[in-house]
C-alpha positions in Angstrom: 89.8 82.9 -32.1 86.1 83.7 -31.1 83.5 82.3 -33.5 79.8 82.4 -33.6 76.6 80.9 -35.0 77.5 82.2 -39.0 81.3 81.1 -38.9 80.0 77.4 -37.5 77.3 77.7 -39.8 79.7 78.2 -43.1 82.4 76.5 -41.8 80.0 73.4 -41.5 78.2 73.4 -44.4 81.3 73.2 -46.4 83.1 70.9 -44.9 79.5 68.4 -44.9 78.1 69.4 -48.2 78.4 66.0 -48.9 75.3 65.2 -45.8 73.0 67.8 -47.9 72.9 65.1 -50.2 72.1 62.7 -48.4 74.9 60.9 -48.5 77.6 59.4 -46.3 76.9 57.1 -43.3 73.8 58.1 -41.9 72.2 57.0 -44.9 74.0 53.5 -44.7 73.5 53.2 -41.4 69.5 53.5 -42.1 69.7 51.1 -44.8 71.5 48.2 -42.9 70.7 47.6 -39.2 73.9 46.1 -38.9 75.8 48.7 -40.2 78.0 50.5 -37.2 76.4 54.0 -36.1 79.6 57.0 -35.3 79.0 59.3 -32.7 80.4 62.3 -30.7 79.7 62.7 -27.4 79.8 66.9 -26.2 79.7 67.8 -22.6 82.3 65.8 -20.8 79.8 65.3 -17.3 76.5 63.8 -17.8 77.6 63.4 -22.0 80.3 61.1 -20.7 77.9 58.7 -19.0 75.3 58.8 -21.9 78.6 58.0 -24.1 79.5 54.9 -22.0 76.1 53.7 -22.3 76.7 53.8 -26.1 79.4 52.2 -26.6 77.8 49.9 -24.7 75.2 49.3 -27.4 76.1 46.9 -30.3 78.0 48.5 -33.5 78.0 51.9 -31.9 81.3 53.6 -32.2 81.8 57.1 -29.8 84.7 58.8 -32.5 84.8 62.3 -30.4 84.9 63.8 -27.0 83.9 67.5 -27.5 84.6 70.1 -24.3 85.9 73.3 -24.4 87.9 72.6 -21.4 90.7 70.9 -22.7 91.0 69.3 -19.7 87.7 67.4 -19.6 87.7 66.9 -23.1 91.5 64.7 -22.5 89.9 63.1 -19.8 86.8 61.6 -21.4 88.2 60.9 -24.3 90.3 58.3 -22.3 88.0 57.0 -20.4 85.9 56.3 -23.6 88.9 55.2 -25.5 89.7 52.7 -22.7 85.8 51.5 -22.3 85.8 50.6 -26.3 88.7 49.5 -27.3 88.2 52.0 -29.9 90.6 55.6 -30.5 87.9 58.7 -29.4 89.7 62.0 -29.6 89.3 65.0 -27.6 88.3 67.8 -29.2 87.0 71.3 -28.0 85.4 72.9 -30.8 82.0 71.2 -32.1 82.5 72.0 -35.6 85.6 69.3 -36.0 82.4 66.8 -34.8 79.9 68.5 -37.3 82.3 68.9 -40.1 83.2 65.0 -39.9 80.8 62.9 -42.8 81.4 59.8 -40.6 80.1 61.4 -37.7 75.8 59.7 -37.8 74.9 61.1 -34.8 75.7 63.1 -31.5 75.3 63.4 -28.0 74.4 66.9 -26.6 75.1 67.2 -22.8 76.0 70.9 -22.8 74.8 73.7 -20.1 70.7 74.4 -21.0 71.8 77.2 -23.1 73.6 75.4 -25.9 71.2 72.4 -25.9 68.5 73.8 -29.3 71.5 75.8 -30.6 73.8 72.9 -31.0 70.8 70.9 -32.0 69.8 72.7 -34.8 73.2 73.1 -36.3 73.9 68.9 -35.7 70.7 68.5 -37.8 71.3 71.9 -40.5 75.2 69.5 -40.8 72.8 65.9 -41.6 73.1 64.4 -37.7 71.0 62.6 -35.9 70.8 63.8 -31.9 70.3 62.7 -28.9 69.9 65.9 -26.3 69.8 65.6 -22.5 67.2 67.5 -21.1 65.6 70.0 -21.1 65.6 70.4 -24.7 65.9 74.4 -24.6 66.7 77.1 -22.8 63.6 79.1 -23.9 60.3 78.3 -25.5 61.0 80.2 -29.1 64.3 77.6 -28.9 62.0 74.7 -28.4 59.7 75.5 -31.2 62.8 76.3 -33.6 64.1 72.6 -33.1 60.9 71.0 -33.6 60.6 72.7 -36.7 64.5 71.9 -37.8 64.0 68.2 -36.8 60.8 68.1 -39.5 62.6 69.8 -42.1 66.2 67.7 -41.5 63.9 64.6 -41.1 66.5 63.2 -38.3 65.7 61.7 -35.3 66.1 63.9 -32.3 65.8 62.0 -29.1 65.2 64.0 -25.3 67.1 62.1 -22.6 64.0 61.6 -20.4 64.6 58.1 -20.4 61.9 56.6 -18.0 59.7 57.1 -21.4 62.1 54.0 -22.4 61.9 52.2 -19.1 59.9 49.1 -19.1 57.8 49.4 -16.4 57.3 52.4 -16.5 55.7 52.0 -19.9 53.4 49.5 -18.6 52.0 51.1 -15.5 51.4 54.4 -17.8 49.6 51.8 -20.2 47.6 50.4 -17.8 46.5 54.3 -16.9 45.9 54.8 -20.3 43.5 51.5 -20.0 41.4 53.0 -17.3 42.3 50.7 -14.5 41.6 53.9 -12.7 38.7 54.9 -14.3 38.8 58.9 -15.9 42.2 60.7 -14.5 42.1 64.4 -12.8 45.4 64.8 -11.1 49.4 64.3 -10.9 51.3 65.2 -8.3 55.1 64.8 -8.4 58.1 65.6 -6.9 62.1 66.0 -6.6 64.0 66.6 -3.1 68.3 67.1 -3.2 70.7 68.4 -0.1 72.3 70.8 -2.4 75.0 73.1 -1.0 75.8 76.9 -1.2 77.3 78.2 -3.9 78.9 80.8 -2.2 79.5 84.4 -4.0 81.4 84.2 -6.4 84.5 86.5 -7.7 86.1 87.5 -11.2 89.1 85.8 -12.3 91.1 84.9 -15.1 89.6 82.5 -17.1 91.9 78.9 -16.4 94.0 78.1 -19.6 92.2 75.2 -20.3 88.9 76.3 -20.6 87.2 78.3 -23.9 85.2 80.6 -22.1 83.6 82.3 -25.1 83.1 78.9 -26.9 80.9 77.8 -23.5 79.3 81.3 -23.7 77.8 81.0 -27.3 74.7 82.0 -28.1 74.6 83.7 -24.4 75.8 87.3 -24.5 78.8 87.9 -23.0 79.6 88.3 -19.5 82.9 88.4 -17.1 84.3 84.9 -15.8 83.8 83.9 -12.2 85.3 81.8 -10.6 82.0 79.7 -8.7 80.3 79.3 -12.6 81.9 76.0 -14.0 81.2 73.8 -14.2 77.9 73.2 -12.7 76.5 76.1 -11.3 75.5 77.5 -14.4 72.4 75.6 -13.6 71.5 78.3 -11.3 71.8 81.3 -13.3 68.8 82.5 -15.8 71.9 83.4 -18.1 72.4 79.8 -18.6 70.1 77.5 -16.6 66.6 76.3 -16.0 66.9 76.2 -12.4 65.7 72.3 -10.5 62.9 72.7 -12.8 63.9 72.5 -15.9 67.0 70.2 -14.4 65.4 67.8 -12.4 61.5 68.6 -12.5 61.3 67.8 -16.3 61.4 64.8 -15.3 58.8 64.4 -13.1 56.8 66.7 -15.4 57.2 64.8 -18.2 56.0 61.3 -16.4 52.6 63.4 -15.5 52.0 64.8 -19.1 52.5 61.4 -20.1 50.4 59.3 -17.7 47.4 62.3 -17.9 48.0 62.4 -21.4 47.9 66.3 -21.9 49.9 68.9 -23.9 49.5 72.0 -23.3 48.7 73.9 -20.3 45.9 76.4 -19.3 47.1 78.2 -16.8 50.6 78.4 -14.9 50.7 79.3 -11.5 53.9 79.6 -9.1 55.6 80.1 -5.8 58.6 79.6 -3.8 62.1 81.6 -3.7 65.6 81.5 -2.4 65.0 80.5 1.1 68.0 78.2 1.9 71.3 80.1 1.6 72.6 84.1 1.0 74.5 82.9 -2.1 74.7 83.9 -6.0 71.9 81.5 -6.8 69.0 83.1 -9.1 67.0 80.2 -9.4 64.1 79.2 -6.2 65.4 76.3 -4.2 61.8 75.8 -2.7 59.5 75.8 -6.2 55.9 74.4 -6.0 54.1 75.2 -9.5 50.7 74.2 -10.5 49.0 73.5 -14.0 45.9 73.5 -15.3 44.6 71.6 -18.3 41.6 71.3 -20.7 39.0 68.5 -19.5 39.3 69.4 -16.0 43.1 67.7 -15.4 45.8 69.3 -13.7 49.7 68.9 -12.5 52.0 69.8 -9.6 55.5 69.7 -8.4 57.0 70.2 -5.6 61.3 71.1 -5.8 62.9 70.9 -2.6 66.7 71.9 -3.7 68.4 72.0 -0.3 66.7 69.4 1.9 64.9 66.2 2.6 61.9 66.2 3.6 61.1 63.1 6.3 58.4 60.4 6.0 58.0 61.3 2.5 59.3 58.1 0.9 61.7 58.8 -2.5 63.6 61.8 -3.3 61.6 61.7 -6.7 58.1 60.4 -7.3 55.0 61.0 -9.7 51.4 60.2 -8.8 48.3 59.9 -10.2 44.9 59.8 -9.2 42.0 59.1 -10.7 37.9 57.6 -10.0 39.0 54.6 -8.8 42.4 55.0 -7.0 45.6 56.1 -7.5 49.2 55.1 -9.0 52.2 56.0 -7.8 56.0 55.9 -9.7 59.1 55.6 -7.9 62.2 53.9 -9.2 61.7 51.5 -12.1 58.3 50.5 -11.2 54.8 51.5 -9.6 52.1 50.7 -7.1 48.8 50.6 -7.3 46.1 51.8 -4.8 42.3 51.8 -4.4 40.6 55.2 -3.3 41.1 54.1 0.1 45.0 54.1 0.3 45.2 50.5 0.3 47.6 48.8 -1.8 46.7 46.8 -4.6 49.7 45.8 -6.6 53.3 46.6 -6.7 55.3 46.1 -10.0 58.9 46.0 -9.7 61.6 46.4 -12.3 63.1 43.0 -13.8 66.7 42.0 -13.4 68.9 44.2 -16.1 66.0 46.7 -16.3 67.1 50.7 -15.4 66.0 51.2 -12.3 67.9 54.6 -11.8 70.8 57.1 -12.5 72.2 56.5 -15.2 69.4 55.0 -16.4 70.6 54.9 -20.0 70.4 51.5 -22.0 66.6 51.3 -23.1 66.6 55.0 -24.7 69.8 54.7 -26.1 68.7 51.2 -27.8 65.4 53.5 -28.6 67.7 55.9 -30.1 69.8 53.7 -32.7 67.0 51.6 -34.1 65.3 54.9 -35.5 68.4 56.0 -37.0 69.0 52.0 -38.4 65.1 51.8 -39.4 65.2 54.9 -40.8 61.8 56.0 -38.3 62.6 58.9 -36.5 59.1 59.3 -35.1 59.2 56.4 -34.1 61.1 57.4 -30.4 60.0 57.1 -27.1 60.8 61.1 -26.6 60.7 62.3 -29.7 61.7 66.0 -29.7 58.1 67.1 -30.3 56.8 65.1 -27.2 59.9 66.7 -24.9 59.5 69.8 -26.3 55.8 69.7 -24.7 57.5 68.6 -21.4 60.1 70.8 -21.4 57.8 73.6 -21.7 56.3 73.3 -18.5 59.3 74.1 -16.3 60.1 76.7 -18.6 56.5 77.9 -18.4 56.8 77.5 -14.5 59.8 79.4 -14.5 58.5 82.5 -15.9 55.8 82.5 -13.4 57.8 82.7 -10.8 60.3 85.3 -12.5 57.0 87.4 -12.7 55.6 86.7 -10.0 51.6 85.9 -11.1 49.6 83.3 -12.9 49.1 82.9 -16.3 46.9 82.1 -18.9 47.9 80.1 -22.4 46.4 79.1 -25.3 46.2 75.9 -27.2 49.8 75.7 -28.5 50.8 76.4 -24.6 52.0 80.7 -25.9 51.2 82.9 -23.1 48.3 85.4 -23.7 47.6 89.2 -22.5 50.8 89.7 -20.6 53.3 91.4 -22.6 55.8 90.9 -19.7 55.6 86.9 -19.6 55.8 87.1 -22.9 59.3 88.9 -23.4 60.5 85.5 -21.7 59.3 83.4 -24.5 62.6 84.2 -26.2 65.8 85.6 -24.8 68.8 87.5 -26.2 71.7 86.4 -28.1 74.8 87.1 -28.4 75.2 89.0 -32.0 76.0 86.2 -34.4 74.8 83.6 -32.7 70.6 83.9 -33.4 69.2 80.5 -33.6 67.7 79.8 -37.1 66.7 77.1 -38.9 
C-alpha cells in the first residue's frame, strides 16, 4: 500500500524506541573498536559498490539490500551475500532497515530526491549515514540535515571521497601552507559522451518496481518508460543535473583547496545544445562564483562530449602568487607562474586512484562511529552540505536565467524568484522535518 513521511515516521519510531535510548549496537559499537558495525546498503547501483567496499572493511557486516525494484534489490543482495560470506537480504521498503535495532548504520545511494529525506529519518530511527552525493535535492533539505545530524549527534558522512584520498590531502595541505603564496582562483572541470535519452512514453509501471515508494517525497507524476533507472538525473523533479552529479565533485575539491564557504555571487550559462530529447537539465554548464577576499570558482560541464588536447575528463586547478596546482586522478602537479612543471606527486600502490574510489572514506566513515567522533570525518555533512550548495546554487541560476547575489550563510538575497527554489514541493505527507 502507498506510505509517506508520517506512516515511516510512526512506524519507525515504534519499532526503534529502543535507539531513542541510546541503546542497542551503535552504542557498543562506539564503545569497542572491535566490535562489528551492521549496515544496509539502499540504492542497488552506485549503493552496491559503496556496499562492496564495506564489506570490505574489517568487522563490517552489510545485513540489507534495500530497492524498490525487487529485481535489483534480489540481485544485490546476492552479490553482497556471495562477496561476504555473510546472509544480506533484499528488501524494498526502508523502514524494515530503519526498524531493525541491529542495523548501526546505512548507506544512502538513492535518486537526489530521497538523499536528506532518508537521511533524516536514518538519523530521527538512531543511524549513522553515509550519503552519496549531493547531499540534497534543495538547499532548505541541506540545512534540515545539518541541523538533524547536530541534534541526533550521528555521524553523517558525503561520499565525496577524494576528501579521504591521500594525496589529495597532501597537495591541498601544501596549498593550505602557501607553497603558492595567497590563492585567487579554481578552475575545474568534468567532460562524459553521454547519449540521448530519447522522449519518453507512459506505460505501466513493471511489476517489480514500487513506483510510488521511488516517488516519495516528490509529488506524484505518471510513469515513463525512459525514467529508471538513471535518467532521473536529468529531470528537476528528481535530479541535480551534471552539476550536482558530477560537478560536486570538482566543486567540492575547489572550496576545499581555496578554503571558502559561502559564495557571493552565482553566475550561469549554458543549455541543452546536444540532443532534441526529454532532458531538463544543460548538457553544456559553465558557472562562475564569487567569494569574500577576492577568490573565486568555475566549472566547466561538458555532458555529451570530449573536448581534445584537454588532458583528463575531470580536473581541478588552482592558482595562486607563485604558480599553480593542478588535481587529476589520485595525485597533483605543481607549476611555477610560468607553466613550468615543478613536481608531480602520484598516488602510492593500494591508494584510490579512481571510480570507485571507496576504501579511505569508508575507513573514515567507521572509525567515527567506533570512536564515537562524528566530527571527526573527512566530509562531514556540514562541510558537503557547503559543497553541495554550489551546484544547487548554480542550478537555479541557470533555471532563472541571471546572476545572483548571497549573503554570508550562502541564502539568496532580493530575488523573490531564486528564492522559491530554495525549497521545493512535497508530496502531502512527505514534508521533511526534523
Amino acid at each position: 500500500m502507498p506510505i509517506n513521511r508520517r506512516q515511516f515516521l510512526s512506524s519507525t519510531v515504534a519499532g526503534g524506541a529502543a535507539l531513542s535510548l541510546g541503546l542497542g549496537q551503535t552504542a557498543r559499537a562506539a564503545a569497542s573498536p572491535n566490535n562489528t558495525i551492521t549496515m544496509g546498503v539502499m540504492g542497488m547501483s552506485r549503493g552496491l559498490a559503496v556496499g562492496r567496499a564495506f564489506i570490505e572493511r574489517p568487522n563490517c557486516v552489510v545485513k540489507y539490500a534495500c530497492d524498490p525494484d525487487s529485481q535489483r534489490a534480489a540481485r544485490g543482495a546476492e552479490i553482497l551475500t556471495n562477496e561476504s560470506g555473510h546472509t544480506v537480504e533484499a528488501v524494498g521498503d526502508m523502514r524494515r532497515v530503519l526498524d531493525d535495532p541491529d542495523v548501526d548504520a546505512v548507506i544512502l545511494a538513492l535518486p537526489a530526491h530521497w538523499h536528506a529525506p532518508a537521511a533524516i529519518m536514518a538519523l530521527q530511527a538512531g543511524k549513522h549515514v553515509y550519503v552519496e552525493k549531493p547531499c540534497c535535492h534543495n538547499p532548505h533539505e541541506g540545512e534540515l540535515l545539518v541541523q538533524a545530524a547536530r541534534e541526533y549527534n550521528k555521524a553523517v558522512q558525503m561520499g565525496n571521497q577524494r576528501r579521504s584520498w591521500p594525496k589529495l590531502q597532501e597537495g591541498i595541505a601544501r596549498l593550505h601552507a602557501g607553497e603558492l603564496g595567497r590563492l585567487y582562483y579554481s578552475r575545474s572541470w568534468y567532460s562524459a559522451e553521454r547519449g540521448s535519452i530519447g522522449k519518453g512514453a507512459a506505460a505501466e509501471v513493471p511489476a517489480h518496481l514500487d513506483f510510488d515508494l521511488w516517488q516519495g517525497p516528490a509529488p506524484r507524476v505518471p510513469y515513463k518508460d525512459n525514467l529508471v533507472h538513471y535518467n532521473w538525473h536529468w529531470h528537476w523533479q528528481w535530479g541535480t543535473g551534471e552539476l550536482g552529479n558530477n560537478g560536486v565533485h570538482a566543486l567540492d575539491l575547489c572550496r576545499w583547496g581555496l578554503g571558502v564557504d559561502y559564495p557571493t555571487r552565482v553566475t550561469s550559462s549554458g543549455g541543452r545544445y546536444h540532443f532534441d530529447d526529454d532532458q531538463e537539465t544543460p548538457d553544456t554548464h559553465l558557472v562562475a562564483f564569487d567569494f569574500e577576499d577576492g577568490k573565486s570558482i568555475s566549472w566547466e560541464g561538458l555532458s555529451c562530449v570530449r573536448p581534445t588536447g584537454s588532458g583528463a575528463g575531470f580536473g581541478a586547478a588552482f592558482f595562486g602568487e607563485g604558480g599553480s596546482l593542478v588535481i587529476e586522478g589520485g595525485g597533483f602537479t605543481l607549476y611555477d607562474r610560468a607553466g613550468v612543471e615543478i613536481e608531480s606527486v602520484s598516488p602510492d600502490e593500494g591508494e584510490s586512484t579512481n571510480f570507485p574510489m571507496e576504501r579511505e572514506h569508508t575507513e573514515n566513515f567507521l572509525a567515527a562511529i567506533r570512536n564515537d567522533t562524528p566530527l571527526s570525518l573527512n566530509s562531514e555533512i556540514a562541510e558537503g552540505y557547503k559543497s553541495t550548495l554550489l551546484p544547487l546554487l548554480g542550478n537555479i541560476a541557470y533555471r532563472t536565467g541571471r546572476s545572483l547575489n548571497c549573503g554570508a550563510n550562502g541564502h539568496i538575497l532580493d530575488d523573490t524568484e531564486a528564492q522559491a527554489h530554495w525549497t521545493r514541493d512535497y508530496e502531502p505527507g512527505w514534508e521533511v522535518t526534523v
